[in-house]
N, C-alpha and C positions, 0 to 999 in steps of 0.2 A: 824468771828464767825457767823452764821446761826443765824434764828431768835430763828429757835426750841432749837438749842443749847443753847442759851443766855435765856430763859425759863428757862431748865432744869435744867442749874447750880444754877440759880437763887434760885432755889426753894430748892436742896437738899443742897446747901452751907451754906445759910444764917442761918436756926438753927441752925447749928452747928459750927456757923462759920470757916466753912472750906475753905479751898482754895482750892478745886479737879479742875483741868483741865478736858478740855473731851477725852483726853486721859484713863486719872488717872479712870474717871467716870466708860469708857467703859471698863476699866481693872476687876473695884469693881463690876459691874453687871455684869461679863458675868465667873467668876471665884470665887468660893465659898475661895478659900484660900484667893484670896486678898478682897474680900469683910469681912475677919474677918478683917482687914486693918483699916475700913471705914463704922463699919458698920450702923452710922446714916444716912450719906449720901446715902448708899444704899440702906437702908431700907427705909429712904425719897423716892427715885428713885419709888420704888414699890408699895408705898402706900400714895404718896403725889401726884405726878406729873401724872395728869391725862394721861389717855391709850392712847389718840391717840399721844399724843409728846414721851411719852414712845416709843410705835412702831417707829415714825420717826426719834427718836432720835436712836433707835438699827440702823433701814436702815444707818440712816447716816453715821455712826461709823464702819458699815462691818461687824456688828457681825452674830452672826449665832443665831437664835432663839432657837436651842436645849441648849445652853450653860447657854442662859440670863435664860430659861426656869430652868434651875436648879437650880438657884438662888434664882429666884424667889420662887423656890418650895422650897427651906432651909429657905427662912424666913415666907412661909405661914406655915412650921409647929412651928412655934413660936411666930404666931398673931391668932388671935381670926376671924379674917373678910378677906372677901377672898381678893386676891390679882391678879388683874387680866392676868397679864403673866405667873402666874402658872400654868394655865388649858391650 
């Protein structure tokens, strides 16, 4: 596990005490159906885990930033403060 990766789980698991792998992670960000799955974790992802791990964490994982992008746009219209992979 990467360092960025061992961050990132860190951070969206432990509230909620989940157990996501970065599999599981890169599943709940990057697809609005299974981020209803997960969705503290994911919404941790996008508004806890600062942007630059965010970013290295999509690279790392293969995602495609149009996908995470939609995601992230499903749960900025359900927060108050922006979310910065929605723009």
């Amino acid at each position: 596990m990467t360092h960025v990766t061992s961050q990132v789980l860190g951070t969206v698991n432990a509230p909620y005490s989940a157990n996501l792998s970065a599999c599981q992670l890169a599943d709940v960000i990057s697809d609005v159906g299974a981020a209803q799955s997960a969705v503290g974790p994911a919404f941790s992802f996008f508004s806890e885990v600062p942007t630059d791990l965010q970013t290295a964490f999509v690279a790392e994982m293969g995602l495609t930033q149009d996908r995470v992008r939609g995601v992230a746009k499903h749960f900025q219209s359900l927060c108050p403060f922006p979310l910065a992979l929605a723009s």
